[in-house]
C-alpha positions in Angstrom: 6.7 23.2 -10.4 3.2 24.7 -10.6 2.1 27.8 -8.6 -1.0 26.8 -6.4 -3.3 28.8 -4.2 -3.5 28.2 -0.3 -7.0 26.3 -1.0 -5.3 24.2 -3.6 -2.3 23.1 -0.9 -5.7 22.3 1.2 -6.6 20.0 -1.4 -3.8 18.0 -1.5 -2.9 17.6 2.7 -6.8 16.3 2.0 -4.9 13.5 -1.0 -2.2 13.1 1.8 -4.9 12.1 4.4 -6.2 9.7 1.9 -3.0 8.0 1.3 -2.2 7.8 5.0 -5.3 6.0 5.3 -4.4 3.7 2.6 -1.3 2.8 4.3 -2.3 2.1 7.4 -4.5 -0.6 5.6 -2.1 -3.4 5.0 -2.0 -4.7 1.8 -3.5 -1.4 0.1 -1.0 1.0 -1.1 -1.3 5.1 -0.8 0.3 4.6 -4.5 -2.9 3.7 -5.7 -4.5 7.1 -4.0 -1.8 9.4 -5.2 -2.4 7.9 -8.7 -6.1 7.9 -9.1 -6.3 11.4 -7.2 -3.9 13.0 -9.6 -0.7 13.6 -8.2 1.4 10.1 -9.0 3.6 11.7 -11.6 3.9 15.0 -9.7 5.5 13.1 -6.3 7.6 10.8 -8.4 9.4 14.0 -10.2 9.2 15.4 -7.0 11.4 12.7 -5.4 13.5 11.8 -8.4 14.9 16.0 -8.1 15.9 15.4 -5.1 19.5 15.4 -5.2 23.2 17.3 -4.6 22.5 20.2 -6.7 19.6 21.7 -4.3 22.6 22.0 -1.9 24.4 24.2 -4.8 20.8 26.2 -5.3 20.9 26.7 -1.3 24.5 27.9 -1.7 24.3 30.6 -4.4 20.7 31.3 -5.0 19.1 31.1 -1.2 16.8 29.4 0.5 13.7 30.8 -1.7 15.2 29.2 -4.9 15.8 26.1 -2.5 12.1 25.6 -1.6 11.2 26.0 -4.9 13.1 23.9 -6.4 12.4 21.2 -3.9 8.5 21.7 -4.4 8.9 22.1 -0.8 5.2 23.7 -0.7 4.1 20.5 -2.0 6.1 18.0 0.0 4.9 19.5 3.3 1.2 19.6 2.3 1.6 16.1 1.6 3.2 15.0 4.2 1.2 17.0 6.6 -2.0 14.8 5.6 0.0 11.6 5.7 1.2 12.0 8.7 -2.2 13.3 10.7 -3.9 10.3 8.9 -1.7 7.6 9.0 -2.0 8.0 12.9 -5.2 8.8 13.7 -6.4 6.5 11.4 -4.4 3.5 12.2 -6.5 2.6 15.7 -9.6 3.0 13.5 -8.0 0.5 11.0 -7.0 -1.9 13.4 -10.3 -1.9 15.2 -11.8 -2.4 11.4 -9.7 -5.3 10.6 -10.3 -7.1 13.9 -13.7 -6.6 14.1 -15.1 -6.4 10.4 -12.8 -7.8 8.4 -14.6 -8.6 5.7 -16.5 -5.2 5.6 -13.1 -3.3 5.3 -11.9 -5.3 2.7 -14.8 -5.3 0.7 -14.9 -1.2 0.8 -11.4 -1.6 -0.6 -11.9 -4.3 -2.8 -14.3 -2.4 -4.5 -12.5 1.1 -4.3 -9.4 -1.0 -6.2 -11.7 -1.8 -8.7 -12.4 1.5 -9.6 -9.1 2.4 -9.9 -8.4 0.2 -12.3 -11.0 1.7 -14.5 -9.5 5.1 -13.8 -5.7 4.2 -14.5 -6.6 2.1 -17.4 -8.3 5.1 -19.2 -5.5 7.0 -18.6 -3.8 5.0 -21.0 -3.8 6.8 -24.5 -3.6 3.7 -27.2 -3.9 0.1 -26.5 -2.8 -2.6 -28.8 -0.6 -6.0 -28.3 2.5 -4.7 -26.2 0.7 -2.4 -24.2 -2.1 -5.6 -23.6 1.2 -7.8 -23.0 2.5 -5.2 -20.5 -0.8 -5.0 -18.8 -0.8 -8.9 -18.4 2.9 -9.2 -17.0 2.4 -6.8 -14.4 -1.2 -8.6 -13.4 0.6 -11.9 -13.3 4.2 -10.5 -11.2 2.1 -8.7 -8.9 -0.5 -11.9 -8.2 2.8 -13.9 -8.3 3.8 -11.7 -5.4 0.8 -12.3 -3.6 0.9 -15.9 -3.4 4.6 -16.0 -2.1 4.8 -17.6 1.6 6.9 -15.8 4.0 10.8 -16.1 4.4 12.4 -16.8 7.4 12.8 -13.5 9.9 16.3 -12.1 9.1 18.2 -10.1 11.5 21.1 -9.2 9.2 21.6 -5.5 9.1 22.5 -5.2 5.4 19.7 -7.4 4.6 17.2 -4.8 6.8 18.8 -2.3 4.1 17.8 -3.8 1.4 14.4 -4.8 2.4 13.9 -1.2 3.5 14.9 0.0 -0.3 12.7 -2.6 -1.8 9.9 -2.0 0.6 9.8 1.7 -0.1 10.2 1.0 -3.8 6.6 -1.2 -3.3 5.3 1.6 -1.7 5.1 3.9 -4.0 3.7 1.7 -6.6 0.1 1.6 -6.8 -1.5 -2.0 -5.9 1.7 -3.1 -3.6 2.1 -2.9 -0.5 4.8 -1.9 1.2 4.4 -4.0 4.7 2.9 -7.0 2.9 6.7 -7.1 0.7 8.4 -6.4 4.3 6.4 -9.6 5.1 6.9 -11.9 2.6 11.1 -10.5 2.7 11.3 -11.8 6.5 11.8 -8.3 7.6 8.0 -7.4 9.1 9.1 -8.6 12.8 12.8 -7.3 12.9 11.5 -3.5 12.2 8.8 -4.1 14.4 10.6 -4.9 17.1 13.1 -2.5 16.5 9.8 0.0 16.8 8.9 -1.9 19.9 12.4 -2.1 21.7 13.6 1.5 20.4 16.8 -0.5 18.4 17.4 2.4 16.7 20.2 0.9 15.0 18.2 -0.9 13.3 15.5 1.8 12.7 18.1 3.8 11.5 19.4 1.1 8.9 16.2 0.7 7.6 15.8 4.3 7.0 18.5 4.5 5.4 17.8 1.8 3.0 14.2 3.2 2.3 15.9 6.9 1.8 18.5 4.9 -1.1 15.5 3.1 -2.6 12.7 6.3 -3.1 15.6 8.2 -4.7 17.0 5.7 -7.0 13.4 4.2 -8.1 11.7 7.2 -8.4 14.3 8.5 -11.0 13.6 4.7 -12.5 10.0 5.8 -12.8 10.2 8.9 -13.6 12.2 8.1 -17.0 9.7 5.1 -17.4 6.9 8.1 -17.3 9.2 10.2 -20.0 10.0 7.2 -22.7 7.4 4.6 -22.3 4.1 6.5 -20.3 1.5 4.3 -22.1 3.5 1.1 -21.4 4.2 2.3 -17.8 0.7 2.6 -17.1 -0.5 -0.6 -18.8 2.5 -2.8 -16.0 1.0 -0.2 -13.1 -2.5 -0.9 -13.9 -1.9 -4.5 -14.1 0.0 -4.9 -10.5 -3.6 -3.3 -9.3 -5.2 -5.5 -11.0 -3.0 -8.6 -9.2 -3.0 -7.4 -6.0 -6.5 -7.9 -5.7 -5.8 -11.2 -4.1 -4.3 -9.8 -0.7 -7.9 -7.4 -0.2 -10.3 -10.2 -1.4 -12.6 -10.0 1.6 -13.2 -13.8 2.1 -10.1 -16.1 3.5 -9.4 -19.3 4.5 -6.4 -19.3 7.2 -3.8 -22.1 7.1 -1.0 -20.8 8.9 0.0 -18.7 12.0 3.3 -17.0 13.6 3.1 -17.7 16.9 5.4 -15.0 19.2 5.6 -17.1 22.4 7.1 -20.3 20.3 8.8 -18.4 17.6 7.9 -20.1 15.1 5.0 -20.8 12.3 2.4 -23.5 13.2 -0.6 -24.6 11.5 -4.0 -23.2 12.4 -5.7 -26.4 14.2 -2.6 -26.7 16.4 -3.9 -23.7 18.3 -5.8 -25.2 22.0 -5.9 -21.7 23.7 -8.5 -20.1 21.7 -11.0 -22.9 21.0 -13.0 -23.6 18.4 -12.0 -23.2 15.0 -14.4 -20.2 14.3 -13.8 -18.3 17.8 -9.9 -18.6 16.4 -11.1 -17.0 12.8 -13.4 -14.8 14.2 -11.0 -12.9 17.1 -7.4 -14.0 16.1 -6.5 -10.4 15.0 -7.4 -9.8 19.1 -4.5 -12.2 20.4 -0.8 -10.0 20.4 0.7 -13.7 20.5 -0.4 -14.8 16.6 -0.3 -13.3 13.6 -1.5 -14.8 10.4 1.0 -15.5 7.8 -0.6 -18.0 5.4 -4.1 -18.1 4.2 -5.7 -17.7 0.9 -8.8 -16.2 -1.1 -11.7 -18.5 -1.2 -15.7 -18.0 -2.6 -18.0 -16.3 -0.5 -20.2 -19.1 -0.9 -17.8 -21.9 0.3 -16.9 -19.2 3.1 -19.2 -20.5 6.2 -18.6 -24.0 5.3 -14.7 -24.2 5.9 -15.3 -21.5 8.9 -17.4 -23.8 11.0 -20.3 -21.7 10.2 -19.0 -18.0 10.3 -21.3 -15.8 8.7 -20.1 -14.4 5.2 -21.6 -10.9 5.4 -22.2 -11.3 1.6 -24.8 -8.9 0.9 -23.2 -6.1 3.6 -20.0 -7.1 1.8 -21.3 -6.3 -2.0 -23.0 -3.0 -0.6 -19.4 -2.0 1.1 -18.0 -3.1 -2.4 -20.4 -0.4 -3.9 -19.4 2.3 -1.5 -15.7 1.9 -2.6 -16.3 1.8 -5.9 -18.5 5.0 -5.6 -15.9 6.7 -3.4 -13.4 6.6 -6.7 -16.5 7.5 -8.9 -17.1 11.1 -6.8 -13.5 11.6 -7.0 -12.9 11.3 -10.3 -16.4 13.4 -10.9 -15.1 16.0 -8.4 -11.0 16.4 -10.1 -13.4 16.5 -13.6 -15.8 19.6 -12.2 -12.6 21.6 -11.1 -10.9 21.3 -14.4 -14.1 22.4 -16.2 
């Protein structure tokens, strides 16, 4: 593992802030940040060497050949932005996606797009497989997207599994990790395992997600090795699919509503009046959530909101910012390699 500076360990708690805000975005993945700021193939090795023989390096070699062979230096910087992000920036996203929706979205939306551009020129040669791959993984990931909710499933192995496969999505740039814990039928049992202290359950889920980052990051890390154009071309195209979930303009069908326990369609709501106060402040109510809705124009967005404004030209100048955002980046990572 490389040898960095204590300004260079800076740098990347500043990446790890990044991806914690990503996170606490749902439906944007700190995968896509880790990739586009450099450091993708760098956490999944780190990960994948995670395994019984650091114990035997603790054992015989000490606790310096330990650290270093865990990339420890690297992990803790990380982790250290993730962390300091991912809760101070939560309330900040929460007020965001409640209040100006569309505005947050359309930052990401356009911060996506740049990525795209950025992982796509990482790719080395393109010709019909690597166009095929790029397609499939568009088409799996939008697939993905479109996929209503299962029923919420209380079955501890299955919080296992949907902790493995939600970790997996997590470190994949363009999924998201809670979104897949939503479609699974798993969103509500860890969250109110959060909320009740279960910590059973918490514990199960851990477990699943700790089985799941080691096993796929080994996956990806050989995928990397033996097929890194290919790879790229699959990861670039689940970016490029998951653009559904952060289009800024949507029309809501369907709602989970806490108090009945059960989904019910949008106009069967009476307590929060009109159709547009409903699309307008929903996010405010603890008793709904929405769990079905889909993309629609920006144009045909006021019409089927009873009026609601669409923020379009705000919304293409947040869609600038974004894609700027990945544009400085990249322009920044290029200066310090020069």
């Amino acid at each position: 593992m490389p040898t960095r500076s204590f300004k260079q360990y800076l740098i990347i708690t500043v990446k790890g802030l990044a991806m914690g805000a990503a996170d606490a975005v749902p439906g944007v993945s700190g995968g896509t940040i880790a990739f586009i700021s450099g450091i993708y193939e760098e956490l999944i090795s780190t990960i994948s060497n995670i395994n019984l023989s650091l114990f035997k390096t603790l054992k015989e070699r000490g606790i310096s050949e330990f650290w270093k062979q865990l990339n420890g230096n690297f992990i803790i910087a990380l982790l250290t932005g993730i962390a300091i992000s991912f809760v101070s920036f939560m309330q900040l996203a929460k007020y965001l996606i409640e209040n100006q929706p569309i505005l947050i979205w359309s930052f990401f939306f356009g911060l996506i797009i740049a990525s795209i551009a950025y992982i796509g020129k990482q790719v080395k040669t393109w010709n019909f497989k690597i166009s095929t791959a790029l397609i499939i993984g568009g088409l799996a990931a939008y697939y993905i997207t479109t996929l209503p909710p299962l029923a919420n499933n209380n079955n501890p192995y299955f919080l296992f599994i949907a902790g493995a496969i939600a970790i997996c999505a997590m470190i994949l740039p363009g999924i998201s990790g809670s979104f897949i814990l939503l479609v699974l039928g798993a969103y509500k049992t860890l969250s109110d395992a959060i909320h009740d202290y279960n910590f059973k359950n918490i514990f199960i889920f851990i477990g699943g997600a700790i089985v799941g980052l080691l096993s796929f990051s080994r996956v990806l890390k050989w995928l990397f090795k033996h097929y890194e154009n290919t790879t790229l071309a699959v990861l670039t195209g689940f970016i490029i699919g998951s653009l559904n979930v952060i289009w800024p303009w949507k029309q809501t069908f369907r709602v989970f509503s806490k108090e009945a326990g059960k989904e019910i369609p949008l106009m069967e709501i009476t307590d929060l009046g009109s159709l547009s106060v409903y699309q307008k402040s929903i996010q405010n109510f603890e008793s709904y959530k929405v769990i079905l809705e889909k993309s629609v124009s920006p144009f045909t967005y006021s019409k089927i909101n009873n009026g609601l404004d669409s923020q379009f030209l705000f919304a293409i100048l947040f869609m600038v910012l974004g894609f700027l955002t990945i544009l400085l980046i990249e322009l920044f990572a290029n200066q310090k390699n020069k």
